[in-house]
PQR file of N, CA, C, O and H, with PARSE charges and radii, in Angstrom:
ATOM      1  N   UNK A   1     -11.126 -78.236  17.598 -0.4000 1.5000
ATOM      2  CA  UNK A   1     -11.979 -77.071  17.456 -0.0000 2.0000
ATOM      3  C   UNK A   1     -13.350 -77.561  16.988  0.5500 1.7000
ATOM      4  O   UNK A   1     -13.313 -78.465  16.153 -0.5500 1.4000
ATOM      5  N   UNK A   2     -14.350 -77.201  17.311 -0.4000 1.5000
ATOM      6  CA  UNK A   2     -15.611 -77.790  17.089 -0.0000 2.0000
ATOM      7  C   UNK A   2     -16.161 -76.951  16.045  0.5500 1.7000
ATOM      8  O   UNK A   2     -15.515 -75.994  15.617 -0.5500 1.4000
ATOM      9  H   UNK A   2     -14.381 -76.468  17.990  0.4000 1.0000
ATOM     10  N   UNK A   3     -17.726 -77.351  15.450 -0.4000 1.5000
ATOM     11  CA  UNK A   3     -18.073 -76.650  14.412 -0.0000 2.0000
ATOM     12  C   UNK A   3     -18.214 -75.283  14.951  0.5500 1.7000
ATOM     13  O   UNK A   3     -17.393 -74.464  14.537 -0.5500 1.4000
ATOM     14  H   UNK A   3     -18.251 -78.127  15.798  0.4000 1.0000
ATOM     15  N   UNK A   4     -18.963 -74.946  15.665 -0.4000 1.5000
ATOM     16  CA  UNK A   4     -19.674 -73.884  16.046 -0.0000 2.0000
ATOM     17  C   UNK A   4     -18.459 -72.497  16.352  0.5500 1.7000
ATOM     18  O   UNK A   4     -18.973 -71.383  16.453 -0.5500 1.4000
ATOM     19  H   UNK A   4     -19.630 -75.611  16.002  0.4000 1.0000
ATOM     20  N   UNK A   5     -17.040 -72.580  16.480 -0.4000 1.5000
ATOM     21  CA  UNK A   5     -16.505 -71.984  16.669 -0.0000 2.0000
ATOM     22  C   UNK A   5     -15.669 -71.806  15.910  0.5500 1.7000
ATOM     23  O   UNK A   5     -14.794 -70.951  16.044 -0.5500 1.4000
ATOM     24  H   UNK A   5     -16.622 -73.485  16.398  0.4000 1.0000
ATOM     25  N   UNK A   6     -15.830 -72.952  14.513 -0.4000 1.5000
ATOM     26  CA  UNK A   6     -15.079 -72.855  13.116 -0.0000 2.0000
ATOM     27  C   UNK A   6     -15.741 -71.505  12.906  0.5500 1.7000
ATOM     28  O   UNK A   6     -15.156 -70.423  12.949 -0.5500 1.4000
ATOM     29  H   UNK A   6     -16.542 -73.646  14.404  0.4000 1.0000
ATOM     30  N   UNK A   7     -17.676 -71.799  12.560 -0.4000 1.5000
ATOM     31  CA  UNK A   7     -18.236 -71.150  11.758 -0.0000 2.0000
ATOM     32  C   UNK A   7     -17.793 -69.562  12.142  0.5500 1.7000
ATOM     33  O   UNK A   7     -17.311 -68.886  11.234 -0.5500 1.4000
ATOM     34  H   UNK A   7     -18.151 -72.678  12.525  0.4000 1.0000
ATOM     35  N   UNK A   8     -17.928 -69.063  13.267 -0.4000 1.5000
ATOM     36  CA  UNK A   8     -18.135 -67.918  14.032 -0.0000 2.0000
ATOM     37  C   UNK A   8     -16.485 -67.439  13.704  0.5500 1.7000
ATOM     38  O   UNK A   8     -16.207 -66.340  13.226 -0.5500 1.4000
ATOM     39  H   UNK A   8     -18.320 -69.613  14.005  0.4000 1.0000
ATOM     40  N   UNK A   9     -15.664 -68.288  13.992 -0.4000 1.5000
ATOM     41  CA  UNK A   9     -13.704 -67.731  12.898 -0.0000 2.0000
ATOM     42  C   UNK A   9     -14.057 -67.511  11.858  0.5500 1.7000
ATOM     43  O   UNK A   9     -13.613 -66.394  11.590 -0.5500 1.4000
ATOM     44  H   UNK A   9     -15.891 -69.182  14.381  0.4000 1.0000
ATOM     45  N   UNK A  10     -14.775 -67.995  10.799 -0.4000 1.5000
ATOM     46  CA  UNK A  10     -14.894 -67.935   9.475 -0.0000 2.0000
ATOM     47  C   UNK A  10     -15.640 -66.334   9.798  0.5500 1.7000
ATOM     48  O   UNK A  10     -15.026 -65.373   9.333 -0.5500 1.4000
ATOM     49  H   UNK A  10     -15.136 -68.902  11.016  0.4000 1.0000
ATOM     50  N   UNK A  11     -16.920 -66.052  10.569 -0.4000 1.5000
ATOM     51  CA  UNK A  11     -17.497 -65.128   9.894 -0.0000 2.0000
ATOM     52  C   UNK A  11     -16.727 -64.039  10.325  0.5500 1.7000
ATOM     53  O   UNK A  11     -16.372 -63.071   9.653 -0.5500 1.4000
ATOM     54  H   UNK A  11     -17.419 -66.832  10.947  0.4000 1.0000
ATOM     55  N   UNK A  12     -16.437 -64.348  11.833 -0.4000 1.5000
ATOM     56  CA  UNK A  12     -15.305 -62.687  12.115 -0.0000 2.0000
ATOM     57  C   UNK A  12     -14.255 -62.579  11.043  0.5500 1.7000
ATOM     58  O   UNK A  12     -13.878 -61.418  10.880 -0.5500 1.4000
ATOM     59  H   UNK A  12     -16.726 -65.135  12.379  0.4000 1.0000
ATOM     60  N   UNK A  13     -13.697 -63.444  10.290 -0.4000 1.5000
ATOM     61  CA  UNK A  13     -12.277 -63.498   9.831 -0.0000 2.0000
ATOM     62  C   UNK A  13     -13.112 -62.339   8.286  0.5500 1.7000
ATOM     63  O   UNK A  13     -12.824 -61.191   7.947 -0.5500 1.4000
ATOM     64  H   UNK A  13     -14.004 -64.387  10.422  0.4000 1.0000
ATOM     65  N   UNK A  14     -14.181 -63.329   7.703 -0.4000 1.5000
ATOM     66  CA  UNK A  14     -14.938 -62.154   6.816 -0.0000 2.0000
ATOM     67  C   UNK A  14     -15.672 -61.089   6.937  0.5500 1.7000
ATOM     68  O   UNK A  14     -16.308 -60.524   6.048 -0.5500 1.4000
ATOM     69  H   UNK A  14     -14.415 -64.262   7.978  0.4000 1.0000
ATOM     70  N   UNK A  15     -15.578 -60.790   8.132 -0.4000 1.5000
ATOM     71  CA  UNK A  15     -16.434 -59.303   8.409 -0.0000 2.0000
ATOM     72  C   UNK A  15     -15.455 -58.499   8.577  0.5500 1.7000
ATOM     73  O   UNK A  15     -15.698 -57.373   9.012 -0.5500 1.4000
ATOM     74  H   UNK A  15     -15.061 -61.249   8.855  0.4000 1.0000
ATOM     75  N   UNK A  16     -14.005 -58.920   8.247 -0.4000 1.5000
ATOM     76  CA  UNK A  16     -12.840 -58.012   8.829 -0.0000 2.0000
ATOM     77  C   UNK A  16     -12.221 -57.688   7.529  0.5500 1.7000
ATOM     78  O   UNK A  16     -11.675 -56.621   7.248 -0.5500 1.4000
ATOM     79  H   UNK A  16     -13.808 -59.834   7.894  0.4000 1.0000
ATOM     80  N   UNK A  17     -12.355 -58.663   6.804 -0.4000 1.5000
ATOM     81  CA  UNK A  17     -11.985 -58.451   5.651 -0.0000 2.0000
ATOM     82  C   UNK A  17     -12.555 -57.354   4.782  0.5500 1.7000
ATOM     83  O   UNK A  17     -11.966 -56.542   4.069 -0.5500 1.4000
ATOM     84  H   UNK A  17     -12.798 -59.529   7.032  0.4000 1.0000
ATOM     85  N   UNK A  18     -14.082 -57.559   5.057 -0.4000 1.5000
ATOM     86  CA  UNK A  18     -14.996 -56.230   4.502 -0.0000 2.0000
ATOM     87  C   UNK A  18     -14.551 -54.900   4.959  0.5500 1.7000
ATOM     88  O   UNK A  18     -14.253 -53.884   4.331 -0.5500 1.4000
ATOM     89  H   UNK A  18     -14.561 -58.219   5.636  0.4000 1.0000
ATOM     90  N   UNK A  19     -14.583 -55.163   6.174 -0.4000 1.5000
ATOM     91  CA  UNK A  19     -14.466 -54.073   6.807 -0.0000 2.0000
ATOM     92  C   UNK A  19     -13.133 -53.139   6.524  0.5500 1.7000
ATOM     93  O   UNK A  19     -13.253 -51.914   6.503 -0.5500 1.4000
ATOM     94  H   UNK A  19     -14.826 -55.988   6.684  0.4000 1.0000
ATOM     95  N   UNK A  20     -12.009 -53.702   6.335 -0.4000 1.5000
ATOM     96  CA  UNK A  20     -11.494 -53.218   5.881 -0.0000 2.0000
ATOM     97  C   UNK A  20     -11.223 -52.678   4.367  0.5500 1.7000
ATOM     98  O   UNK A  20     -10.561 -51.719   3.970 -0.5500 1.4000
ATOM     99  H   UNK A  20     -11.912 -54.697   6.353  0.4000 1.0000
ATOM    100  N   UNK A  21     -11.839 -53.466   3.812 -0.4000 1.5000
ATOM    101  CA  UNK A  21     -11.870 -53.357   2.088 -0.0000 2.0000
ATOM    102  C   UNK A  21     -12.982 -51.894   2.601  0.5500 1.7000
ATOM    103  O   UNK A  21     -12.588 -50.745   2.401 -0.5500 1.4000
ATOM    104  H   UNK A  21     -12.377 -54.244   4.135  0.4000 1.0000
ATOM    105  N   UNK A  22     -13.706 -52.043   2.948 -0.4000 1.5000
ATOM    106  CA  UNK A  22     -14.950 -50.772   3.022 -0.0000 2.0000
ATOM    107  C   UNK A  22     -14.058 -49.290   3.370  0.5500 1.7000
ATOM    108  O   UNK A  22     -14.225 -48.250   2.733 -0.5500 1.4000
ATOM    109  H   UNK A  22     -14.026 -52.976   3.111  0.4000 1.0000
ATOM    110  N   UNK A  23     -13.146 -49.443   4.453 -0.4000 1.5000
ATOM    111  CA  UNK A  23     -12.460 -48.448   5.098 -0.0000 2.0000
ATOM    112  C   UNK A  23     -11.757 -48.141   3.895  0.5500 1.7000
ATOM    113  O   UNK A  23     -12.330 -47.229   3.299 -0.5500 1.4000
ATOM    114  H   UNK A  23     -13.011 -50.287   4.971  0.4000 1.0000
ATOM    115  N   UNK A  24     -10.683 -48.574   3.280 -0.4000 1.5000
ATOM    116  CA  UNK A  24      -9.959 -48.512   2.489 -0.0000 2.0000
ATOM    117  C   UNK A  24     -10.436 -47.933   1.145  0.5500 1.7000
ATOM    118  O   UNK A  24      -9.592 -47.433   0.402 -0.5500 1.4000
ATOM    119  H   UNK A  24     -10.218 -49.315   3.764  0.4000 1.0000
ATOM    120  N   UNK A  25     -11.852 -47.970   0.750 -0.4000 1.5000
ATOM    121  CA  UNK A  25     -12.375 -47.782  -0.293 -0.0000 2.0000
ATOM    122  C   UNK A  25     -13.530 -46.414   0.519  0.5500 1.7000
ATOM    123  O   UNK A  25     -14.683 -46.274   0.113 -0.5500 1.4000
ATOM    124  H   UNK A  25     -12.537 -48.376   1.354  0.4000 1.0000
ATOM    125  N   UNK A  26     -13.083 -45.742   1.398 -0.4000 1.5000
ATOM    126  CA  UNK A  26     -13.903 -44.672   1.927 -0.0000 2.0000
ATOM    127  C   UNK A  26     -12.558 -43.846   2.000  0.5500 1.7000
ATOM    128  O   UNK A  26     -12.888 -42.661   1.969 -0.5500 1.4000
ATOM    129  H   UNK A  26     -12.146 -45.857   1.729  0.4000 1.0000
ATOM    130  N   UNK A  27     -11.246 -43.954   2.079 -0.4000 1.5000
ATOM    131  CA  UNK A  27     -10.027 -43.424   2.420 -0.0000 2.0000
ATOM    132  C   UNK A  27      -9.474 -43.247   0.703  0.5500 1.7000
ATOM    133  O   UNK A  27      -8.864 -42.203   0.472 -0.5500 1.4000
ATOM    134  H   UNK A  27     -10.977 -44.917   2.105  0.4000 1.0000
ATOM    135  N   UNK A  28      -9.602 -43.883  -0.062 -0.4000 1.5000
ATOM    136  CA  UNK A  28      -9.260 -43.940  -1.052 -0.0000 2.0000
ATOM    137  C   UNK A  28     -10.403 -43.793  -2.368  0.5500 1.7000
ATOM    138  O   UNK A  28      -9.625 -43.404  -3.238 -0.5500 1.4000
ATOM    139  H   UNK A  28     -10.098 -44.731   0.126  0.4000 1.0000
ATOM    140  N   UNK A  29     -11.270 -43.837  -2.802 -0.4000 1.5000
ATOM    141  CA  UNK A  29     -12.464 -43.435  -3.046 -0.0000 2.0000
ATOM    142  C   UNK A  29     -12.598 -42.618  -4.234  0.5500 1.7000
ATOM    143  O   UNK A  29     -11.588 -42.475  -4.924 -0.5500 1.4000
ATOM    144  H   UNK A  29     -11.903 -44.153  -2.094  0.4000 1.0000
ATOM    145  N   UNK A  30     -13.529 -42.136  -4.541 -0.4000 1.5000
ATOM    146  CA  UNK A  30     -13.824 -41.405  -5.380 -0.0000 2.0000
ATOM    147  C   UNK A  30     -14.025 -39.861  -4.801  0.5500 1.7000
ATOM    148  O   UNK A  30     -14.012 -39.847  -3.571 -0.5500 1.4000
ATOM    149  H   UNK A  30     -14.349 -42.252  -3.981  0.4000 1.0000
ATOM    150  N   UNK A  31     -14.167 -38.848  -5.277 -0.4000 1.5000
ATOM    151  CA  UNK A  31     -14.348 -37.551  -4.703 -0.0000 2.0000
ATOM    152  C   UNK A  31     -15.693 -37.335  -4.742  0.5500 1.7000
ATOM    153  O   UNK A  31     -16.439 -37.235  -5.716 -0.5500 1.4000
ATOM    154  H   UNK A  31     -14.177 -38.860  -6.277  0.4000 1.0000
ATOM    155  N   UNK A  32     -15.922 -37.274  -3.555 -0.4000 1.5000
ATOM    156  CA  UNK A  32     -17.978 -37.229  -3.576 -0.0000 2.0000
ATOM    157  C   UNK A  32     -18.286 -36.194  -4.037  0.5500 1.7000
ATOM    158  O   UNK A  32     -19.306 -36.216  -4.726 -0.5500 1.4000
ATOM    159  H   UNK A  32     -15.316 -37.356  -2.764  0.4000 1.0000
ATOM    160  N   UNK A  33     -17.673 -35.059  -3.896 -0.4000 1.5000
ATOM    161  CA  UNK A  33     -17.946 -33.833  -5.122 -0.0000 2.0000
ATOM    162  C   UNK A  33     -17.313 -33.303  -5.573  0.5500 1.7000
ATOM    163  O   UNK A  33     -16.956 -32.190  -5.188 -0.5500 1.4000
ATOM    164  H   UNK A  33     -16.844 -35.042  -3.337  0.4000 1.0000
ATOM    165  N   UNK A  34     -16.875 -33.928  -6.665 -0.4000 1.5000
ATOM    166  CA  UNK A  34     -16.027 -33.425  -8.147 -0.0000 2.0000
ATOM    167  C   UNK A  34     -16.335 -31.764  -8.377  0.5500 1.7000
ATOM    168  O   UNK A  34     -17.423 -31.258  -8.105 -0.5500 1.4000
ATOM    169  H   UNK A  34     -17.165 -34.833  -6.977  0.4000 1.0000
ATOM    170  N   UNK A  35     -15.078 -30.945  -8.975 -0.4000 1.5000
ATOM    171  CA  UNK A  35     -15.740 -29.827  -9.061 -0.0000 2.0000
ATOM    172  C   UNK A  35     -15.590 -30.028 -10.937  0.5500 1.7000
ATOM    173  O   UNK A  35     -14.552 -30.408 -11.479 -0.5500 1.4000
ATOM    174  H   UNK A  35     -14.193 -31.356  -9.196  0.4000 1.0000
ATOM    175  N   UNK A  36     -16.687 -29.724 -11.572 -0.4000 1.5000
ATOM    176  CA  UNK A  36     -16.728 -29.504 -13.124 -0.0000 2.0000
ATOM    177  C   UNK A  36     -14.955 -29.399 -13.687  0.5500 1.7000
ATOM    178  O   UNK A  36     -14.161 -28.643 -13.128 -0.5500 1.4000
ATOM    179  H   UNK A  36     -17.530 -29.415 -11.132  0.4000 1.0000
ATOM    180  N   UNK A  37     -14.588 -30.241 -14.790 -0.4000 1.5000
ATOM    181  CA  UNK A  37     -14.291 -29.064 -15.641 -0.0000 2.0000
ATOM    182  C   UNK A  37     -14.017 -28.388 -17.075  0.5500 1.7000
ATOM    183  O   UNK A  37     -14.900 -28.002 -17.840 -0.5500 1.4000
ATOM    184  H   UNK A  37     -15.233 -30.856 -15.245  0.4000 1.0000
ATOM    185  N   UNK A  38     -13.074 -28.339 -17.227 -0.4000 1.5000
ATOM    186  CA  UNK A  38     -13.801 -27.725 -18.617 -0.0000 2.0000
ATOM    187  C   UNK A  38     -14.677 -28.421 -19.430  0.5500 1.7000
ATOM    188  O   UNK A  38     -14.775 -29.646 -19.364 -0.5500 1.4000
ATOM    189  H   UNK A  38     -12.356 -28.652 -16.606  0.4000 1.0000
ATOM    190  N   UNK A  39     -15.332 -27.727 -20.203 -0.4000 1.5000
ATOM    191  CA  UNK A  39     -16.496 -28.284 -20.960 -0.0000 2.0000
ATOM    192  C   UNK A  39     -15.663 -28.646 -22.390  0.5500 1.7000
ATOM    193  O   UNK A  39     -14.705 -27.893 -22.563 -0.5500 1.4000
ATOM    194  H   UNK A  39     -15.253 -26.731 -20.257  0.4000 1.0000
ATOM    195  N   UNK A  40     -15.834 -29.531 -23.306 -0.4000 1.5000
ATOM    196  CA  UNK A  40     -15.405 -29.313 -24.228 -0.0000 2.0000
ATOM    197  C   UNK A  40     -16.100 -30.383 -25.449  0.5500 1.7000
ATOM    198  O   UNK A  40     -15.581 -31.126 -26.282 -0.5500 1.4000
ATOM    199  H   UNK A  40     -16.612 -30.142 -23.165  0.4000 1.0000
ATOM    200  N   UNK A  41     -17.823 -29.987 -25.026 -0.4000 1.5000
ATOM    201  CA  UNK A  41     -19.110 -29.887 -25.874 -0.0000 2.0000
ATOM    202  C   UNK A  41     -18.829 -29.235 -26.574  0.5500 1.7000
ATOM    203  O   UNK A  41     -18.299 -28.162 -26.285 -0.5500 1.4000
ATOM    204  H   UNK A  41     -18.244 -29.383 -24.349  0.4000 1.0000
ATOM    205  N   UNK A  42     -19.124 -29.708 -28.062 -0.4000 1.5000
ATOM    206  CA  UNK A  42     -19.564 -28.220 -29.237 -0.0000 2.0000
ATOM    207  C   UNK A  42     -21.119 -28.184 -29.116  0.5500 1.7000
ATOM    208  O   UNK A  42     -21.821 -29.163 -28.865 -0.5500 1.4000
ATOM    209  H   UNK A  42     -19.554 -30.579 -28.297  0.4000 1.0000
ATOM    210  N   UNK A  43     -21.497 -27.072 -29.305 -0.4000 1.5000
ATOM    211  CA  UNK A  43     -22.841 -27.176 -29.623 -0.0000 2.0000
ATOM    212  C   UNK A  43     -23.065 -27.699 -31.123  0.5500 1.7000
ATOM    213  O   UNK A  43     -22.267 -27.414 -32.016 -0.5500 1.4000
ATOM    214  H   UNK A  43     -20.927 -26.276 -29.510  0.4000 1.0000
ATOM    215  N   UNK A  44     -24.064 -28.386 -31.310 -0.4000 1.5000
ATOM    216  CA  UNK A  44     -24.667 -28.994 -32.675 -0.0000 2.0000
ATOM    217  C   UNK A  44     -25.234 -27.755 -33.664  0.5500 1.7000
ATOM    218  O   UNK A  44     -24.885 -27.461 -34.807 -0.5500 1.4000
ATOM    219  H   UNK A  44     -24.712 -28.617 -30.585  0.4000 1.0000
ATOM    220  N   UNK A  45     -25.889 -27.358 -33.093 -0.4000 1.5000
ATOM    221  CA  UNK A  45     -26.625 -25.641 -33.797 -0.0000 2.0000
ATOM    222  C   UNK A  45     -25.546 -24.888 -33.809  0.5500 1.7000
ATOM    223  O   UNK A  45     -24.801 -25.307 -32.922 -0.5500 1.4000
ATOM    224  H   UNK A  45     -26.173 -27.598 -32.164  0.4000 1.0000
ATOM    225  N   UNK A  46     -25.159 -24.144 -34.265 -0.4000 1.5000
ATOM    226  CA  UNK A  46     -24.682 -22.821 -34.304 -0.0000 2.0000
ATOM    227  C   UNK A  46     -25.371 -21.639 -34.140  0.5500 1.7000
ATOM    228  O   UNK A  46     -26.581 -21.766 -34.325 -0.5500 1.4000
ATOM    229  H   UNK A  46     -25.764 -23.804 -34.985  0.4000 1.0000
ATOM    230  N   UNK A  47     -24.921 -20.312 -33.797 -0.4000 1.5000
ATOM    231  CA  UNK A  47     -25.909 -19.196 -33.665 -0.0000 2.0000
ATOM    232  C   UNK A  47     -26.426 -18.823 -35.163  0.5500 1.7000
ATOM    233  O   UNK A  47     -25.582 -18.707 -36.052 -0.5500 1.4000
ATOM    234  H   UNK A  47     -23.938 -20.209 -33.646  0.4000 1.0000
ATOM    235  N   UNK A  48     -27.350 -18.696 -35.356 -0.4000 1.5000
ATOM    236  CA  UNK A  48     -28.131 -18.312 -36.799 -0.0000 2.0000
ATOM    237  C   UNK A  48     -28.312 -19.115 -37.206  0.5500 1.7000
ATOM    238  O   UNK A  48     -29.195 -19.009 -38.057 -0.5500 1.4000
ATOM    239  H   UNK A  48     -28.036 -18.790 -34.634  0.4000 1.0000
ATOM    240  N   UNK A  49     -27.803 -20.370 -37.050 -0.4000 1.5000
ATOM    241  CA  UNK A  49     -28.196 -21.412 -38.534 -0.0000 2.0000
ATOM    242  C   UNK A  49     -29.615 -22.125 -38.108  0.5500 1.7000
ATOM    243  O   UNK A  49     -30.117 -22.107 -36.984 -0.5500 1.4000
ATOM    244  H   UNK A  49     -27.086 -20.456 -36.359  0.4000 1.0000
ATOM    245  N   UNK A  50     -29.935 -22.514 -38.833 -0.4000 1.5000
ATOM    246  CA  UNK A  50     -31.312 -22.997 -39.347 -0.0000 2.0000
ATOM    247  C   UNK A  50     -31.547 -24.297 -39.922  0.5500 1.7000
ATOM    248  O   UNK A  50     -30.862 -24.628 -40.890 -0.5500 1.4000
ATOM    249  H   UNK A  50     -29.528 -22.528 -39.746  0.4000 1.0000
ATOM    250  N   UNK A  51     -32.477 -25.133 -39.433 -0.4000 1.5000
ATOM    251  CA  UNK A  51     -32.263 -26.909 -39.579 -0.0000 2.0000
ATOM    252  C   UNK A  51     -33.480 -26.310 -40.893  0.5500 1.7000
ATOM    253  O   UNK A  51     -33.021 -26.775 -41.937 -0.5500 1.4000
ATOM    254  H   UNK A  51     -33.033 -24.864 -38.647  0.4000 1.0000
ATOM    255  N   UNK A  52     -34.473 -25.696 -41.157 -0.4000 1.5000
ATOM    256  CA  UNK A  52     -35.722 -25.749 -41.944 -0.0000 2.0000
ATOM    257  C   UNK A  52     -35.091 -24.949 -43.268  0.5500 1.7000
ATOM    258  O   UNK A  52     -34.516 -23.861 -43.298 -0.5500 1.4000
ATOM    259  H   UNK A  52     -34.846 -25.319 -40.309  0.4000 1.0000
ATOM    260  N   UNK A  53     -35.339 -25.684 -44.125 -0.4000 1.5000
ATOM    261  CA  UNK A  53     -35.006 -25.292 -45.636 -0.0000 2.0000
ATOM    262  C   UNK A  53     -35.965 -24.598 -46.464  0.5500 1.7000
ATOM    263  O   UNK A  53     -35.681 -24.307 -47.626 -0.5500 1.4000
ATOM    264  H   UNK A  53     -35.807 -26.568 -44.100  0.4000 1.0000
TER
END
């Protein structure tokens, strides 16, 4: 097998590899839009209170 047709196995063999890692990670993934949910912030202020003394 000569160089030139090593190199060109090597790169198909890694563009397949991506390619599938890419597919696999578009099939499996994160949820591109999450819906909220509950909140479970306190607010720092309270209603009425007052930071000025």
């Amino acid at each position: 097998m000569n160089t030139g047709l090593r190199i060109a196995a090597f790169v198909a063999a890694v563009a397949a590899v991506f390619g599938i890692a890419f597919g696999a990670g578009r099939v499996a993934g994160p949820d591109p839009d999450p819906t909220p949910g509950p909140s479970t912030h306190q607010p720092s202020v309270h209603q009425g209170e007052s930071h000025e003394r």
